[in-house]
DRENNU-985780 format. One record per atom (N, C-alpha, C): residue number from 1; residue in one letter; atom name; z negated, y, x negated. Coordinates in Angstrom, 3 decimals. Layout:
residues N
  nr rest atom       zz       yy       xx
 NUM    A   CA        Z        Y        X
...
END
This chain:
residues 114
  nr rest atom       zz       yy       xx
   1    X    N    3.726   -1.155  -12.617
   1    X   CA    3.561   -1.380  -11.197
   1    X    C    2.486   -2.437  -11.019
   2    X    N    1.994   -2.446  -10.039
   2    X   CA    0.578   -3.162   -9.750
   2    X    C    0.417   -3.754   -8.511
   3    X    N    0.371   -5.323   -8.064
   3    X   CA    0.412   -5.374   -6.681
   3    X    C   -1.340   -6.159   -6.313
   4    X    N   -1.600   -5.877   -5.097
   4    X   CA   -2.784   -6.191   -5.199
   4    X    C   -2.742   -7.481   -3.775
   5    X    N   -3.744   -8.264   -3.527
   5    X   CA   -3.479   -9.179   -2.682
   5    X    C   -5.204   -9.024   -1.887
   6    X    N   -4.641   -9.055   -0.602
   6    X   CA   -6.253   -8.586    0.234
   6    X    C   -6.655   -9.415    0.787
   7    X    N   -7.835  -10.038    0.911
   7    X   CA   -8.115  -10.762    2.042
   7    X    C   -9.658  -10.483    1.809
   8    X    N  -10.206  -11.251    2.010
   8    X   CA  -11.720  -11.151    1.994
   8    X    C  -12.382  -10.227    1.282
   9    X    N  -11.942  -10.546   -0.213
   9    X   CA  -12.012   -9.536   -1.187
   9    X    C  -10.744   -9.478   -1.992
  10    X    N  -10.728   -8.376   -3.308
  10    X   CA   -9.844   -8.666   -3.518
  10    X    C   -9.120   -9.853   -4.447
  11    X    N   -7.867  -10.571   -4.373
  11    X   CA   -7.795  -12.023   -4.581
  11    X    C   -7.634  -11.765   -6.022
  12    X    N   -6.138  -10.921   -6.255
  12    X   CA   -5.442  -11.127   -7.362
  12    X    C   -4.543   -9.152   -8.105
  13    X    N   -4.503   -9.059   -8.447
  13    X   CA   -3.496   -8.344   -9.558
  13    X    C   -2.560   -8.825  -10.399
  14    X    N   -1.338   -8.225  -10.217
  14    X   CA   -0.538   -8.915  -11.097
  14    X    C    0.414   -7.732  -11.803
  15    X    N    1.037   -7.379  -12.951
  15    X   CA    1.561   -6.732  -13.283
  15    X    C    3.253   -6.973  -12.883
  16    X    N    4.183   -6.116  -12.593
  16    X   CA    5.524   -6.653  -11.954
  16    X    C    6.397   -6.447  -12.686
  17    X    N    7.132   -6.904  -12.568
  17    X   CA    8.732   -6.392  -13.263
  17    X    C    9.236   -4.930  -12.444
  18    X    N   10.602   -5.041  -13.151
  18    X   CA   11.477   -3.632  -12.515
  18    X    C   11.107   -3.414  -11.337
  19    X    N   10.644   -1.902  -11.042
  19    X   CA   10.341   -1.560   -9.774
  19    X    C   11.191   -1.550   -8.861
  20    X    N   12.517   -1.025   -8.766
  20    X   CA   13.700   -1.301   -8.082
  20    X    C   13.440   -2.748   -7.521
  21    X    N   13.570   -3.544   -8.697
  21    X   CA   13.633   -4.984   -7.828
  21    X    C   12.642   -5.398   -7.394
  22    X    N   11.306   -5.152   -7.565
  22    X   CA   10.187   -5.346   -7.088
  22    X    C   10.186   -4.978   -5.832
  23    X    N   10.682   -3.367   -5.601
  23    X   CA   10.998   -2.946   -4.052
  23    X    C   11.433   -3.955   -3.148
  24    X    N   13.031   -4.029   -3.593
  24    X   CA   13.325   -5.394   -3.114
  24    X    C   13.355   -6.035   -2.568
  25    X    N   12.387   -6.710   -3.350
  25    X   CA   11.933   -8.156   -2.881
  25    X    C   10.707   -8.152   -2.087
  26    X    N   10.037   -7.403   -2.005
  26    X   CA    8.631   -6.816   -0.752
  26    X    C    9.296   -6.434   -0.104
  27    X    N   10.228   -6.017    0.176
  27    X   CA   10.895   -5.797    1.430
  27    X    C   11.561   -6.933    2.102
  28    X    N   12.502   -7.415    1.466
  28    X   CA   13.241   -8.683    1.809
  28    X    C   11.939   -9.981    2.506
  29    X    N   10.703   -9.666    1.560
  29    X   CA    9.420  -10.154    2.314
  29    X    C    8.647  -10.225    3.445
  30    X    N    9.304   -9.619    4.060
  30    X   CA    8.785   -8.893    4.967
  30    X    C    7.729   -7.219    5.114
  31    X    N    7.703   -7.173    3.885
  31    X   CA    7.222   -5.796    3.319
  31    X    C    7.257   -4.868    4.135
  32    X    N    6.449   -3.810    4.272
  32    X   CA    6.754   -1.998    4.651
  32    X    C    6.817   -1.295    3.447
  33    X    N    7.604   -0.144    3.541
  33    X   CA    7.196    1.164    2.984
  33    X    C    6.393    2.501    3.453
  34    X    N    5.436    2.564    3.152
  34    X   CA    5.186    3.527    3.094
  34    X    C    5.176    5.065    1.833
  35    X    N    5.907    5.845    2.444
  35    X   CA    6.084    6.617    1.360
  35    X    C    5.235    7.898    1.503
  36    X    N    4.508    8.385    0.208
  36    X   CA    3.735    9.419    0.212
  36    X    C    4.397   10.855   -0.291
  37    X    N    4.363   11.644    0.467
  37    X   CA    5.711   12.895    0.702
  37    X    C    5.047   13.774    1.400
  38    X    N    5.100   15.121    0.838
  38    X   CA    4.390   16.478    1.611
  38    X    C    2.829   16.185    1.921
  39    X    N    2.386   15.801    0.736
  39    X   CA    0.425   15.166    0.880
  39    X    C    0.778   14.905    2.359
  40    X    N    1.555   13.778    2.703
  40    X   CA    1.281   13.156    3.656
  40    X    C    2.166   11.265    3.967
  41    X    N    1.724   10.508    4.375
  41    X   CA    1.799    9.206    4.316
  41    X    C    3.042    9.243    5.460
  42    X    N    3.900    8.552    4.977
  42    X   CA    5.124    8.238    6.106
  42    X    C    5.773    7.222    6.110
  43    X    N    5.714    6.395    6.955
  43    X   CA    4.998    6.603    8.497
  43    X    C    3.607    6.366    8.516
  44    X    N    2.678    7.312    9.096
  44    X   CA    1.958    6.960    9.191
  44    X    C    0.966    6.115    9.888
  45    X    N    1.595    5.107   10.806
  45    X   CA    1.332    3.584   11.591
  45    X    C    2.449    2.695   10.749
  46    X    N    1.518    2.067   10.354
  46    X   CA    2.863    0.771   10.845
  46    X    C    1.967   -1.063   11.087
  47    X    N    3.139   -2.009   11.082
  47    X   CA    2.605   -3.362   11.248
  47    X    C    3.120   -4.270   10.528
  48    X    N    2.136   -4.912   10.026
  48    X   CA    2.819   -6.126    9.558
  48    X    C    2.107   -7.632    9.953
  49    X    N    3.000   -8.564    9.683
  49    X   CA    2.162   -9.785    9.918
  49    X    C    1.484  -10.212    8.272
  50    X    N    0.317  -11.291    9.052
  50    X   CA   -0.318  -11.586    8.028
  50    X    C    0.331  -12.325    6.755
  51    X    N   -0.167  -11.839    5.385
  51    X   CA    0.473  -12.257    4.517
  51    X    C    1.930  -11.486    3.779
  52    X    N    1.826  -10.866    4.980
  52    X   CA    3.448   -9.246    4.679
  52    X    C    2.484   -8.105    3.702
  53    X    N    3.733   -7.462    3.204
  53    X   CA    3.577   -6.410    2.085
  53    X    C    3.814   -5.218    2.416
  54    X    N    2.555   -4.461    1.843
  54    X   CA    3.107   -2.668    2.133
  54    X    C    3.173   -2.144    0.421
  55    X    N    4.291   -1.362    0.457
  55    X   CA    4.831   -1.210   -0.500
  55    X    C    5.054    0.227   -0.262
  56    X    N    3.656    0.926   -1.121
  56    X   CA    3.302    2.115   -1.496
  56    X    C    3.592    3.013   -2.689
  57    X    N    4.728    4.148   -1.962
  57    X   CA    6.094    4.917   -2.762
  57    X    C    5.329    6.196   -2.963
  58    X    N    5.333    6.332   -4.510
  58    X   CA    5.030    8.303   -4.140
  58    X    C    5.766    9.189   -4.401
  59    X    N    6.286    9.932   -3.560
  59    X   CA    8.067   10.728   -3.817
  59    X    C    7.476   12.104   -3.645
  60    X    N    6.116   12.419   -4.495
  60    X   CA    5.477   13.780   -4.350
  60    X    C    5.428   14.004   -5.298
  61    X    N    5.771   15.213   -6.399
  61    X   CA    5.342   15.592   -7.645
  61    X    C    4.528   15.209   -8.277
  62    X    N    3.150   15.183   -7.317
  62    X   CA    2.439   14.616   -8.254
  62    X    C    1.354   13.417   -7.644
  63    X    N    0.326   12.857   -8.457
  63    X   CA   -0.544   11.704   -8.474
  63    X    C   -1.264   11.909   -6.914
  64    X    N   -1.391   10.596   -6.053
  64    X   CA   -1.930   10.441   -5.569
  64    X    C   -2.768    9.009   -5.274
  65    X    N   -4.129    8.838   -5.134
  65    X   CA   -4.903    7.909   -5.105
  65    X    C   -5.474    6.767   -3.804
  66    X    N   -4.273    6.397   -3.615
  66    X   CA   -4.194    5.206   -2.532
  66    X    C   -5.693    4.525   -2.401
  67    X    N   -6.234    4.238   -1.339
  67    X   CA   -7.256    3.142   -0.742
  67    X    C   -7.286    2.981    0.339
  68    X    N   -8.248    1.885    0.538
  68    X   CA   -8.593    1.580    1.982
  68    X    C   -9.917    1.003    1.796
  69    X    N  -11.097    1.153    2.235
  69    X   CA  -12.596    1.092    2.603
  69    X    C  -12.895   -0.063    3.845
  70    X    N  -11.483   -0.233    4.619
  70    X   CA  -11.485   -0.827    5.648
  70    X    C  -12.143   -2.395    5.092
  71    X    N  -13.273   -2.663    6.090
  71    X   CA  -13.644   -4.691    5.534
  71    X    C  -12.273   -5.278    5.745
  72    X    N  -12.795   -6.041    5.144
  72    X   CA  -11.549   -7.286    4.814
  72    X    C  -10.154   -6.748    4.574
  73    X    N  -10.674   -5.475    3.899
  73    X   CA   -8.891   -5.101    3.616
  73    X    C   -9.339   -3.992    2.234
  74    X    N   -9.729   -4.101    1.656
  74    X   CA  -10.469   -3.005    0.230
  74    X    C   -9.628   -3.321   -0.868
  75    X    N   -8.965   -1.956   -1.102
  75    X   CA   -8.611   -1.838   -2.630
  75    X    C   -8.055   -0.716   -2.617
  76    X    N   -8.146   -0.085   -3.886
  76    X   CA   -7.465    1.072   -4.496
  76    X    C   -6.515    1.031   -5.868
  77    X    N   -5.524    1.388   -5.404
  77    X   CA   -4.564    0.974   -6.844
  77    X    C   -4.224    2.319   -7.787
  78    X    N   -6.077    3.126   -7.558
  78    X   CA   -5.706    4.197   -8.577
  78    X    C   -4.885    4.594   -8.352
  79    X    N   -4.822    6.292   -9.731
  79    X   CA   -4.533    7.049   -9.607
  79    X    C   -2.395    6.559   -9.588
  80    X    N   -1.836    7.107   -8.557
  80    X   CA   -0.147    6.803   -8.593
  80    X    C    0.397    8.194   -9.026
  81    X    N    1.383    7.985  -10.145
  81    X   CA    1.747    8.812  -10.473
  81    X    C    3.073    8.950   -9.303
  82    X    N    3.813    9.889   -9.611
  82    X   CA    5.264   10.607   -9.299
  82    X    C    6.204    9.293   -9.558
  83    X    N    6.764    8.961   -8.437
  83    X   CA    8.319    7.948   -8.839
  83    X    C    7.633    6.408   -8.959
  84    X    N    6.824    5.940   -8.558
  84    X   CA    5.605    5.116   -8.740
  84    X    C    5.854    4.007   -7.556
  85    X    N    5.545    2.559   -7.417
  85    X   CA    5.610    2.085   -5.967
  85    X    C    4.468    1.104   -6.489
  86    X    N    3.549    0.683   -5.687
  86    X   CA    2.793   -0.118   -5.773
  86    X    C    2.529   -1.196   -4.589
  87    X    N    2.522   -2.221   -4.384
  87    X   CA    2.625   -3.031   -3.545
  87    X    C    1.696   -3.975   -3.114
  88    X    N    0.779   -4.039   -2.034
  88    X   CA   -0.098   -4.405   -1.415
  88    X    C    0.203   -5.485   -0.344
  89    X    N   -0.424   -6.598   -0.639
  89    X   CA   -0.322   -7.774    0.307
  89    X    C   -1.774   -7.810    1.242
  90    X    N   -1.722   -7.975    2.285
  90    X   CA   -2.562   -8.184    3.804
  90    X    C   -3.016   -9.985    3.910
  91    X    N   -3.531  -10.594    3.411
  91    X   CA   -4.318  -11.762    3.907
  91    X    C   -5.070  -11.828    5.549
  92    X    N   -5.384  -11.085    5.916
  92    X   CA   -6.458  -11.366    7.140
  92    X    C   -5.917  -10.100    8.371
  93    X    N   -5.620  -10.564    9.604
  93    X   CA   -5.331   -9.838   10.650
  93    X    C   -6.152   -8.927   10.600
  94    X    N   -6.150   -7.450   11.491
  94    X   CA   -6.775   -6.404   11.076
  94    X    C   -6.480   -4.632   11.279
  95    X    N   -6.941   -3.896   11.592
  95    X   CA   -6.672   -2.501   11.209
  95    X    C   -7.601   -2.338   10.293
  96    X    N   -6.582   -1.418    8.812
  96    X   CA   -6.839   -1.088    7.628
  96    X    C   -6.495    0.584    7.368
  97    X    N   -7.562    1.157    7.612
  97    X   CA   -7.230    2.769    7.450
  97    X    C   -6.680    3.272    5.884
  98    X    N   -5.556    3.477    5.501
  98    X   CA   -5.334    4.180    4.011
  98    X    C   -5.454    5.856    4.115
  99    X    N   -6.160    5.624    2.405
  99    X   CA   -6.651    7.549    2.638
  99    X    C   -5.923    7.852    1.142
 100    X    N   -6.383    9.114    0.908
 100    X   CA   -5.799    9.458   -0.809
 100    X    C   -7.186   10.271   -1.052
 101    X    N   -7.684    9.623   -2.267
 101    X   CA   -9.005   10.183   -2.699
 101    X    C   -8.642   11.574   -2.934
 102    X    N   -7.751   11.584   -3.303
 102    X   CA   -7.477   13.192   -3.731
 102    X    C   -7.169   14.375   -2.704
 103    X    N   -6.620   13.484   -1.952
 103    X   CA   -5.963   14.490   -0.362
 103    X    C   -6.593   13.904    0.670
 104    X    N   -7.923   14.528    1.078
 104    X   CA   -8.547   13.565    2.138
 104    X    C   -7.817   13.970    3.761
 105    X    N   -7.100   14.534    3.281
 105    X   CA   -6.368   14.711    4.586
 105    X    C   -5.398   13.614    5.011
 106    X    N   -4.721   13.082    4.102
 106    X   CA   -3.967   12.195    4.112
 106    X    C   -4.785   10.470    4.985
 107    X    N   -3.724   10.053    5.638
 107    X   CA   -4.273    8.817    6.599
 107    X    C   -2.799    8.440    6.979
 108    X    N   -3.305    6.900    7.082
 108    X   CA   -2.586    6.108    7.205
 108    X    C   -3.066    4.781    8.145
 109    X    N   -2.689    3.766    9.345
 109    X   CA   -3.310    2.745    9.787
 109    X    C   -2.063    1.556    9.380
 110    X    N   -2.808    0.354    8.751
 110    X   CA   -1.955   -0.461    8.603
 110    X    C   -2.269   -1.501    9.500
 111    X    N   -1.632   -2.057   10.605
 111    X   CA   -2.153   -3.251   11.422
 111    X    C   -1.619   -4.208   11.206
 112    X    N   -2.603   -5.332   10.679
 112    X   CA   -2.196   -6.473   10.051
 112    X    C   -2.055   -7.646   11.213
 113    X    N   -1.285   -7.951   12.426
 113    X   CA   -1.195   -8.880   12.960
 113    X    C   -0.766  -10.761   12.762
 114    X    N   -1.470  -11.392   13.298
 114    X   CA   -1.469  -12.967   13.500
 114    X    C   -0.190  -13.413   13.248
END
């Protein structure tokens, strides 16, 4: 599991413990989930405040390739396999569009509020 930290650029990577508890605790964080299901992102809005976590689930057979292009909000945590959660922290207020390199159909807006 891989969490990434956003702000300007990107800050940090860190490798996590048990994903279960990793869930968790990004949640208990104030975290979202977003879960990727039927090549499609659900929910696909959501909000968090600055410094909150989105915590990106893929409950689809197979790999899909999380990003965002959005300034002040860039990173891709590669290719996600099946059963996978990866967890993304928001530094800077903001709308942050998420896509899947692989399914360009797929979209997502994350609004990072004050």
């Amino acid at each position: 599991m891989r969490a990434y930290v956003i702000g300007a650029a990107l800050l940090g990577i860190m490798m996590g413990g048990a994903v279960g508890l990793y869930a968790t605790l990004a949640e208990a964080q104030g975290g979202i989930v977003i879960v990727q299901q039927g090549i499609a992102f659900k929910p696909a809005t959501v909000r968090v405040k600055v410094g909150g976590q989105v915590l990106f689930r893929n409950e689809d057979p197979f790999g899909h390739n999380v990003y965002s292009p959005s300034k002040g909000g860039i990173f891709d945590i590669g290719l996600q396999a099946p059963d996978s959660e990866t967890a993304v922290s928001f530094k800077e207020a903001g709308e942050y569009i998420v896509q899947c390199r692989i399914h360009p159909k797929m979209r997502a807006v994350v609004t990072v509020t004050p």
